[in-house]
SEDREN-506477 format. One line per 2 residues: number of its first residue (from 1); their letters; for each residue x, y, z of C-alpha. Coordinates in nm, 3 decimals. Layout:
NUM = a = X:Y:Z  ...
END
This chain:
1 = xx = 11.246:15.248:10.783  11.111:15.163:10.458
3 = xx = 11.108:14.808:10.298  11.416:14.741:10.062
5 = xx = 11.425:14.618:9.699  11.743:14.558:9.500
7 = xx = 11.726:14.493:9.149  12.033:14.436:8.883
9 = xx = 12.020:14.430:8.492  12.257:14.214:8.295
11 = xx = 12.605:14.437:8.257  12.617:14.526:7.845
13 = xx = 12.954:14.420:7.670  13.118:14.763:7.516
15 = xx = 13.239:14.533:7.207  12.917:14.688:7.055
17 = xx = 12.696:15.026:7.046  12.383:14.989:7.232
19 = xx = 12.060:14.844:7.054  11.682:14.802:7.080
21 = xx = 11.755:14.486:7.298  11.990:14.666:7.539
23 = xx = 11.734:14.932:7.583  11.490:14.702:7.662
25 = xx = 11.614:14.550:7.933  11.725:14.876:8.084
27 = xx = 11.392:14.998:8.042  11.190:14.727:8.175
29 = xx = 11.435:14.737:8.512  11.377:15.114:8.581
31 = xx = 10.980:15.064:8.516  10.997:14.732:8.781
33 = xx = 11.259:14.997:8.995  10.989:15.284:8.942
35 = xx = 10.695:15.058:9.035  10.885:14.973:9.348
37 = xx = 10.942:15.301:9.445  10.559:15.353:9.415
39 = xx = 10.507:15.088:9.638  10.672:15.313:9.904
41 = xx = 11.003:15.107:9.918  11.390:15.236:9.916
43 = xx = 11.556:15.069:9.603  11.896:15.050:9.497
45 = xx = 11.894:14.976:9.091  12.218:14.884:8.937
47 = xx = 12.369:14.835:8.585  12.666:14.916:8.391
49 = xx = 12.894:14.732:8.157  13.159:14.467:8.123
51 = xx = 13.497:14.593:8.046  13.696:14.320:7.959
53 = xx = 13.778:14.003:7.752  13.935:13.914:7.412
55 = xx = 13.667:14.114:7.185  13.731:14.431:7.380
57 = xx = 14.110:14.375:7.294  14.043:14.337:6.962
59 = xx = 13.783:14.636:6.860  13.980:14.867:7.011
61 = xx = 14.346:14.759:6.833  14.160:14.773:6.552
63 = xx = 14.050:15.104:6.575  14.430:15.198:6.696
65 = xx = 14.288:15.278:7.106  14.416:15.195:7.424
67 = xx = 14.162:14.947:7.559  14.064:15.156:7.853
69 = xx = 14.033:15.439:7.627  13.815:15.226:7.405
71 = xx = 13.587:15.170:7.696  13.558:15.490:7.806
73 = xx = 13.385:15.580:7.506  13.188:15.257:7.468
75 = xx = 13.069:15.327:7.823  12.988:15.659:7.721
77 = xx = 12.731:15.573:7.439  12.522:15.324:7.681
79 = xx = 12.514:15.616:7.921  12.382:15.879:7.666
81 = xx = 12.117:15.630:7.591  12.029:15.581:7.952
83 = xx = 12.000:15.913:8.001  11.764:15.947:7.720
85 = xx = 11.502:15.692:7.789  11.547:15.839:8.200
87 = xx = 11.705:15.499:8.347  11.712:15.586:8.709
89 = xx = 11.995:15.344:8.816  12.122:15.408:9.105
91 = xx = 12.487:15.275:9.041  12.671:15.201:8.718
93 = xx = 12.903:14.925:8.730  13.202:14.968:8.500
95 = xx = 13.420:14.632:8.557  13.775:14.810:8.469
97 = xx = 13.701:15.011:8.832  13.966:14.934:9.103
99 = xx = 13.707:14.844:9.401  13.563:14.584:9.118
101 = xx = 13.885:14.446:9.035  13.998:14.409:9.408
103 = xx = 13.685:14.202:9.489  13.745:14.006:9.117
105 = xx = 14.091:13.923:9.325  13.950:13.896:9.689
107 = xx = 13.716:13.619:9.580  13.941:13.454:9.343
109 = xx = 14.183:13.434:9.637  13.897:13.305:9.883
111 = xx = 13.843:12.987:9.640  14.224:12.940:9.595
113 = xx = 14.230:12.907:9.979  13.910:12.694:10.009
115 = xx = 14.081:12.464:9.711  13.809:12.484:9.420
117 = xx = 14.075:12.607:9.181  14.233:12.349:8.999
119 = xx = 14.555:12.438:8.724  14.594:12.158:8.474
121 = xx = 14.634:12.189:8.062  14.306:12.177:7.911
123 = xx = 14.277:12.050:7.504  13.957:12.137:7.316
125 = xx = 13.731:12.370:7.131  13.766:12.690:7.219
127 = xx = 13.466:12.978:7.090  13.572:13.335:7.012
129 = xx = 13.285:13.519:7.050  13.182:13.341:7.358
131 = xx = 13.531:13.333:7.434  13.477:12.983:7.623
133 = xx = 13.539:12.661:7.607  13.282:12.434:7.451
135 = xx = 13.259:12.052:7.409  13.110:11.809:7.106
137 = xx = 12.814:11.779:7.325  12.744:12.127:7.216
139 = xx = 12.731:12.085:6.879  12.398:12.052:6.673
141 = xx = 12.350:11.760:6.396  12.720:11.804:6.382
143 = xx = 12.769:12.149:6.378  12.824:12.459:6.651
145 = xx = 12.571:12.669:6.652  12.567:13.015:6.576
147 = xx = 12.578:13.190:6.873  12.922:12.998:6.914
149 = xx = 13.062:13.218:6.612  13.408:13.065:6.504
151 = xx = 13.501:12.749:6.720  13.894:12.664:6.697
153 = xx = 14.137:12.361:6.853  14.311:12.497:7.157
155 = xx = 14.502:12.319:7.401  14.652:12.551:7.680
157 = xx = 14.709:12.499:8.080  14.457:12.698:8.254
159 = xx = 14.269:12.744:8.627  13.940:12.611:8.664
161 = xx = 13.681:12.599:8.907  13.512:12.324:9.022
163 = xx = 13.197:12.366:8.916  13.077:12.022:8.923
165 = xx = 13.096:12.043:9.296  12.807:12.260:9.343
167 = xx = 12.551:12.109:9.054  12.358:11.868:9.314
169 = xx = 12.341:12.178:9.511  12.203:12.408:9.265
171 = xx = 11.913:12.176:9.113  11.806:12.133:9.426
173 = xx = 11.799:12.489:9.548  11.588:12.570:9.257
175 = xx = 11.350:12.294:9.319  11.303:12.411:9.631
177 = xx = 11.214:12.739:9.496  10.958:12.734:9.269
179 = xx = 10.892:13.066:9.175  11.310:13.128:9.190
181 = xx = 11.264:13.201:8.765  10.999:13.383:8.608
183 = xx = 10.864:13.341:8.399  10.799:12.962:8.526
185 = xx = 10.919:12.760:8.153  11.247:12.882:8.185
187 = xx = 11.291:12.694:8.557  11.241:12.373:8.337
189 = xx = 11.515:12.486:8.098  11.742:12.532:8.401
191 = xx = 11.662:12.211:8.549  11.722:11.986:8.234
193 = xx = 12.060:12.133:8.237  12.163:12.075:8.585
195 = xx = 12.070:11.688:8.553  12.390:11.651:8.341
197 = xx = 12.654:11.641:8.465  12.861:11.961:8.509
199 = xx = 13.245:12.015:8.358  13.464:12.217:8.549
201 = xx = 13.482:12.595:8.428  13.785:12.787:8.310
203 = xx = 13.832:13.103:8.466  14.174:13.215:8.370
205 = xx = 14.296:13.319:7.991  14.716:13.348:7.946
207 = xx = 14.842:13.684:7.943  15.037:13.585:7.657
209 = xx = 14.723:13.569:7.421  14.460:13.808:7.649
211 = xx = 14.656:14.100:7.835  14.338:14.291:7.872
213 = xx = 14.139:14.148:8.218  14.180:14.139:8.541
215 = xx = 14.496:13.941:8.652  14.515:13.661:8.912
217 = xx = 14.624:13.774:9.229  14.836:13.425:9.256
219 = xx = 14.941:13.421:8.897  15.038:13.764:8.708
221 = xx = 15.078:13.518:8.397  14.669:13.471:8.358
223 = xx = 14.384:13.700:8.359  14.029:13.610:8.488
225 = xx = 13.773:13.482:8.243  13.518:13.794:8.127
227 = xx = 13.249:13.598:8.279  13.376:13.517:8.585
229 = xx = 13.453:13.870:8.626  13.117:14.028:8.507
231 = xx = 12.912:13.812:8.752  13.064:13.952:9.053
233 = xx = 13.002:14.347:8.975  12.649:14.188:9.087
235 = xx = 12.783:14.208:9.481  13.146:14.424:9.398
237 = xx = 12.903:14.697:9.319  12.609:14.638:9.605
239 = xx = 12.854:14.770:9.863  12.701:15.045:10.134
241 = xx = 12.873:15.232:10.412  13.129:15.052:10.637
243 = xx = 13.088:14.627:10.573  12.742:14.665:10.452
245 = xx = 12.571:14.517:10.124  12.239:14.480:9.987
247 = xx = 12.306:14.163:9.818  12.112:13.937:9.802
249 = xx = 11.917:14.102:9.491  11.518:14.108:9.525
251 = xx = 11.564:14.069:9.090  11.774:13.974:8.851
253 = xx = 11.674:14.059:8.520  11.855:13.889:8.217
255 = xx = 11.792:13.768:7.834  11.746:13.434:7.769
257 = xx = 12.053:13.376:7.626  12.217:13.420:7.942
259 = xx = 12.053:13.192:8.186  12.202:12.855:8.076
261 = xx = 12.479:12.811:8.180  12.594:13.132:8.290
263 = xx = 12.290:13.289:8.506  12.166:12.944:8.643
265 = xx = 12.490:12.763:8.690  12.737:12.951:8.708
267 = xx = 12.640:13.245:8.931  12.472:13.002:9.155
269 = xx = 12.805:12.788:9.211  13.009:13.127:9.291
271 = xx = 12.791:13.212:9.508  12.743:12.912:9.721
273 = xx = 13.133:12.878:9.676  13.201:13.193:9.859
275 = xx = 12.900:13.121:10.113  12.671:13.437:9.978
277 = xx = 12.311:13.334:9.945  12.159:13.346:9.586
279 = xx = 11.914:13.601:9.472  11.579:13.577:9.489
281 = xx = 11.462:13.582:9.224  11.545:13.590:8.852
283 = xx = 11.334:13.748:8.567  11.412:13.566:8.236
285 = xx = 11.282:13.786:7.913  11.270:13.720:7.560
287 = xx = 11.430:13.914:7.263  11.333:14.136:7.028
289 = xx = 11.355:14.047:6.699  11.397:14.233:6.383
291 = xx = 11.211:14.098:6.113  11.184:13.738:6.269
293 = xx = 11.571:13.739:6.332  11.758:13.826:6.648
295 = xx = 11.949:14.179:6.699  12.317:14.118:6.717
297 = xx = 12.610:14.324:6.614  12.743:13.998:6.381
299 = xx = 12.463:13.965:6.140  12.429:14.341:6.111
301 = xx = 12.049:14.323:6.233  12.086:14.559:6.492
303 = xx = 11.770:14.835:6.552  11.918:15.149:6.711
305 = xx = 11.705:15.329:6.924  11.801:15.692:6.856
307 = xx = 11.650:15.721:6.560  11.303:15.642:6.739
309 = xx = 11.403:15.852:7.021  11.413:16.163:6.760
311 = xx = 11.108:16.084:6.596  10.877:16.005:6.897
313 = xx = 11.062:16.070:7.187  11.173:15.856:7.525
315 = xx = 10.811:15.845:7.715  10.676:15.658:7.347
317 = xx = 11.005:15.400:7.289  10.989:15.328:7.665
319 = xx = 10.621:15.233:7.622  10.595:15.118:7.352
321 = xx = 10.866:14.825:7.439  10.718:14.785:7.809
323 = xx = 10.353:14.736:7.652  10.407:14.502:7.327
325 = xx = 10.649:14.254:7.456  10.445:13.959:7.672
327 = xx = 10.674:13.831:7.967  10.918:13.569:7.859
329 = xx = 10.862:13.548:7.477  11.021:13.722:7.187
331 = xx = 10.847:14.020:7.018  10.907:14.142:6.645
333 = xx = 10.969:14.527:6.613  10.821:14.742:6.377
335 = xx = 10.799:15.108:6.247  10.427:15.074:6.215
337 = xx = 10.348:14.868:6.549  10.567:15.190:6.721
339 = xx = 10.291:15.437:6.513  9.988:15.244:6.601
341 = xx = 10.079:15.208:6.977  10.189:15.582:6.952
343 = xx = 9.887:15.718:6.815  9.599:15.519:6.949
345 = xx = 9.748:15.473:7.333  9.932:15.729:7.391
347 = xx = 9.816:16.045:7.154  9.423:15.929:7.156
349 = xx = 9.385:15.729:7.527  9.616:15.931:7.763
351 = xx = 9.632:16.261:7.536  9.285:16.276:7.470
353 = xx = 9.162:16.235:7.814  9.453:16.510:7.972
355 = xx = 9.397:16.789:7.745  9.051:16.789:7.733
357 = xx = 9.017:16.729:8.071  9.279:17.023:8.159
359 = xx = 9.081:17.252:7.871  8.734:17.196:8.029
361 = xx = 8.834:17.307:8.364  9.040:17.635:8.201
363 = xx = 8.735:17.725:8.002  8.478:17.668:8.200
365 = xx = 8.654:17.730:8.594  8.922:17.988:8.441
367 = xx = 9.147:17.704:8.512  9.046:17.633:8.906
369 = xx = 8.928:17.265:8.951  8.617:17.295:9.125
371 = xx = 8.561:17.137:9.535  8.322:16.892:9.579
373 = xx = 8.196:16.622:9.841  8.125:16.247:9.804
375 = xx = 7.781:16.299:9.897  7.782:16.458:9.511
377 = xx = 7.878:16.189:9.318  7.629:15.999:9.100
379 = xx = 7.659:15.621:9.022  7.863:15.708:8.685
381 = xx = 8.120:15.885:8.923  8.109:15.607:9.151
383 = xx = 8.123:15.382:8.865  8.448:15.552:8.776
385 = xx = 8.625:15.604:9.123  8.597:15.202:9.157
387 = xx = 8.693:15.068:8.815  9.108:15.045:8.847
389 = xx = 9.193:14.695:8.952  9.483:14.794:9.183
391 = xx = 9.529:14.419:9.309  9.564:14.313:8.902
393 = xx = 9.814:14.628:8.847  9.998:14.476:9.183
395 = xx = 10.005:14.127:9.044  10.151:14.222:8.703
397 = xx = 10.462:14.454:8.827  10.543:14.217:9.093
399 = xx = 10.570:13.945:8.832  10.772:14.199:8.606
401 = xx = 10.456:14.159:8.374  10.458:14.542:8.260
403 = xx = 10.240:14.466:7.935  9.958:14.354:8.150
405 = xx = 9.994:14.614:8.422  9.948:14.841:8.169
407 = xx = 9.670:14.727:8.021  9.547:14.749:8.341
409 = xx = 9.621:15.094:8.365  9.524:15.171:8.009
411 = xx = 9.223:15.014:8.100  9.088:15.258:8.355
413 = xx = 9.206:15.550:8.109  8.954:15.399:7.870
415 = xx = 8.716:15.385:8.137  8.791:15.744:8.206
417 = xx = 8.714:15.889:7.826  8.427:15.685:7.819
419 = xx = 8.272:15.862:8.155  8.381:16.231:7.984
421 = xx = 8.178:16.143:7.678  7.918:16.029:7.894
423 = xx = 7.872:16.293:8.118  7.942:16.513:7.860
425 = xx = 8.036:16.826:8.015  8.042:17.105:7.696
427 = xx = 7.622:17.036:7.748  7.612:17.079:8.070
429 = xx = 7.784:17.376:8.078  7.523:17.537:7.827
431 = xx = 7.269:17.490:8.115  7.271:17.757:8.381
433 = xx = 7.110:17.519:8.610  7.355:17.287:8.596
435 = xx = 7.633:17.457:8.748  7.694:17.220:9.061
437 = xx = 7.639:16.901:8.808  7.984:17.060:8.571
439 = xx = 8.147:17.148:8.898  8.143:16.804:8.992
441 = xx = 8.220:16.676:8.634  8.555:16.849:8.604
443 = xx = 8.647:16.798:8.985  8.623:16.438:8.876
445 = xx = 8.784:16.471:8.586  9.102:16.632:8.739
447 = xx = 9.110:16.367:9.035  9.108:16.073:8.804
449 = xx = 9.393:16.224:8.565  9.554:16.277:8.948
451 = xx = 9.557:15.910:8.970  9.630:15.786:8.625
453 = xx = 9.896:15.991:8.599  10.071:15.821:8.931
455 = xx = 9.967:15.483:8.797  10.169:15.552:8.452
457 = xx = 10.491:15.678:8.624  10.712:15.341:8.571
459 = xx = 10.628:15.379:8.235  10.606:15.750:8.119
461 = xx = 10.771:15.926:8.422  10.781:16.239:8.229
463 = xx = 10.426:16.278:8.169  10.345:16.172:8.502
465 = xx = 10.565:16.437:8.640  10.408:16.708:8.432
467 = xx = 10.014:16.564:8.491  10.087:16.619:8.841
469 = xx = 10.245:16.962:8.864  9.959:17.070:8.608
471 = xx = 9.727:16.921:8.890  9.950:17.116:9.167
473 = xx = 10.054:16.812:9.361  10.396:16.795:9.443
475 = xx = 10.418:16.518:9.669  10.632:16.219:9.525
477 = xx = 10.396:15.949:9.339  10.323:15.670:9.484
479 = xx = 10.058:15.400:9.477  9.885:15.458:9.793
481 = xx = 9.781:15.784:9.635  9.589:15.645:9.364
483 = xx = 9.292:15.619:9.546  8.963:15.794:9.506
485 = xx = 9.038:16.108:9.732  8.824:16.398:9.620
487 = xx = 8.946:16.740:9.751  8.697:16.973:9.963
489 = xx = 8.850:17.250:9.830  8.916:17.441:9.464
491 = xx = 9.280:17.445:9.407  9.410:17.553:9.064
493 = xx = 9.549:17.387:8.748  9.762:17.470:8.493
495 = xx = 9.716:17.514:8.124  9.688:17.211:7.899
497 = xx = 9.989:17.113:7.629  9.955:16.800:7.406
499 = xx = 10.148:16.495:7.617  10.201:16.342:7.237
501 = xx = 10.156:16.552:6.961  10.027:16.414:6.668
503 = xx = 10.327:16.177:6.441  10.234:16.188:6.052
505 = x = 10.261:15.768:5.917
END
């Protein structure tokens, strides 16, 4: 039975349309779920969105919709997109689904019965787009910060968990665990916020102001707090067959906006409250930024992918944003960092090297790459057969680092075009004596594009696909492939096409 590997994405809020961040994330999962399924292990991928809370309730009166019909259609964009830049989840969460709500109530009812829920009147400051609670500690040289939006007086009676129960617990969990957060800064964050001390967490609105969540199994006056909610599709959705799960998740891949407190407190102190272990590990990434300045839906800032999609197409957006953004930091987008990467990596690097490889062998072997032995191969071909640093491409993905795996890979394609120049196989072919030397120049040529073009699937998975049924292989990718195997037998290829035709500035 092969290894498993579960891996979750943050669950988008339908408030908004899907931007450059969302498909980001999304896109960096499926190339860490793609990378896994190279490895040779059975994955179960899941995403989705989150359904409820006061904004929800809001855009869609405003727009004259029944919430649930106003979700249906907000779910609807992110699942266009996905299918666009070929996310290969496995299982999209929608929170508003019954099996999610009855485990919302199940646990709820688990922590009533265990005593961690608490109902008192609560008086404060109350955000609306984080539609929490917050406290004066919050606030910075005396005012909230932005990503609080409007902060207002409240003072209503409310359930809360205790929370402060499980912070000793937590921090040292996570010490325990060093590699628990990647990338390894963002454990330090974590830490410095469980040494305060923790406030208890309100995880009920009143119907009265917020009819649209999921209500309280032992109080039809309340609904459950959007956050306290979303969390749980993590294990509501990770169900399989009769009683089975596969939580814990190998990865948990979230912005950094959502660590503290909800990611790395939170989560944790559910969890350890209902007795389910944490996961594994979480990957932390930065945002992208437009112009300097974060995406969001407030400021109006927000990049929408389509466009890009029209213009170049999923396989360049998807690596484009997997390449320029370093693990952990923030990364500014532009139109002419999309061309640059576009035309030098993709159209000149990989395009280059796959058409005229393909050409070569149709002109010169009427498209029928040619059989050879090792016994053939020269010390450039050699040279060329060893220079992919699998154990650096390993590292990377398993750290979630796809800009350095690909530079890995991106590396050995460079390799690779420098060899074809080298060799130079349009001279060789004007010498009739040379006709074993080109045979074994284009056999080499075809097996390297063989195993480039399994090394880029988590990143372009549709030019991988269509390298390798050019090449005739029809096996499944996967890493173990990507070694030097060079065939004893002609087998035929098909014709070339452009991978990236050529995008005028």
């Amino acid at each position: 039975m092969a290894e498993r590997f579960f891996l979750t994405t943050a669950i988008d809020y339908v408030n908004g349309s899907p931007h450059l961040g969302h498909a980001y994330e999304k896109t960096l999962a499926d190339a860490l779920a793609r990378y896994q399924r190279l490895c040779g292990r059975s994955v179960f991928f899941l995403t989705g969105v989150d359904e409820h809370g006061q904004k929800v309730q809001q855009s869609a009166r405003a727009l004259g919709l029944d919430p649930q019909d106003f979700c249906d259609r907000q779910s609807g964009l992110f699942r266009a997109l996905w299918d666009r830049l070929d996310i290969s989840f496995d299982q999209f969460a929608r929170t508003t689904e019954p099996r999610h709500k009855e485990a919302v109530q199940s646990c709820l009812c688990r922590l009533q019965e265990k005593e961690l829920l608490r109902f008192e009147e609560h008086e404060g400051f109350y955000s609306l787009r984080q539609e929490q609670f917050v406290t004066e500690k919050e606030r910075v040289d005396g005012r909230w910060p932005e990503i609080f939006g409007e902060v207002v007086p409240m003072r209503e009676p409310n359930y809360f968990f205790l929370l402060s129960r499980f912070g000793e617990q937590i921090r040292r969990e996570i010490e325990s665990r060093p590699d628990w957060i990647v990338p390894e800064f963002r454990r330090n964050e974590l830490l410095a916020a469980l040494r305060r001390p923790l406030q208890e967490l309100c995880i009920s609105r009143p119907r009265s102001r917020l009819a649209w969540g999921i209500p309280l199994p032992f109080d039809e006056r309340y609904v459950t707090y959007v956050w306290f909610d979303a969390l749980l599709n993590y294990v509501s959705f990770a169900r399989e067959g009769e009683g089975g799960t596969w939580w814990p998740a190998d990865l948990q891949i979230i912005g950094k906006d959502i660590l503290v407190p909800a990611h790395g407190v939170y989560w944790p102190a559910i969890l350890a409250a209902l007795g389910l272990p944490l996961p594994r590990r979480l990957l932390v990434h930065g945002w992208w930024l437009n112009r300097g300045a974060k995406m969001s839906k407030s400021t109006g800032n927000a990049i929408d992918p389509l466009p890009y999609l029209d213009r170049f197409g999923s396989e360049a957006l998807r690596y484009f944003l997997l390449r320029e953004m370093t693990l952990g930091n923030d990364a500014d987008f532009s139109d002419e960092k999309l061309l640059q990467r576009y035309q030098s990596d993709l159209a000149n690097d990989l395009g280059n090297f796959a058409h005229r490889s393909l050409s070569m062998i149709a002109r010169y072997r009427g498209g029928r790459v040619p059989g050879w032995i090792d016994s053939e191969a020269g010390q450039s071909e050699r040279e060329l057969a060893s220079a992919f640093d699998e154990e650096a491409y390993r590292v990377a993905f398993d750290q979630g680092d796809t800009g350095t795996g690909l530079a890995v890979a991106w590396a050995f394609i460079g390799r690779a075009n420098r060899y074809v120049d080298q060799a130079a196989p349009w001279k060789v072919a004007r010498a009739p004596a040379s006709e074993k030397r080109l045979d074994l120049i284009l056999a080499i040529l075809a097996e390297t594009l063989r195993r480039i073009a399994i090394l880029i699937e988590p990143a372009l998975p549709r030019s991988s696909r269509k390298l390798l049924t050019e090449l005739g292989v029809s096996e499944p990718p996967l890493l173990s492939r990507a070694v030097f195997a060079p065939p004893r037998e002609s087998y035929s290829a098909g014709a070339p096409e452009p991978l990236f035709p050529r995008v005028e500035g």
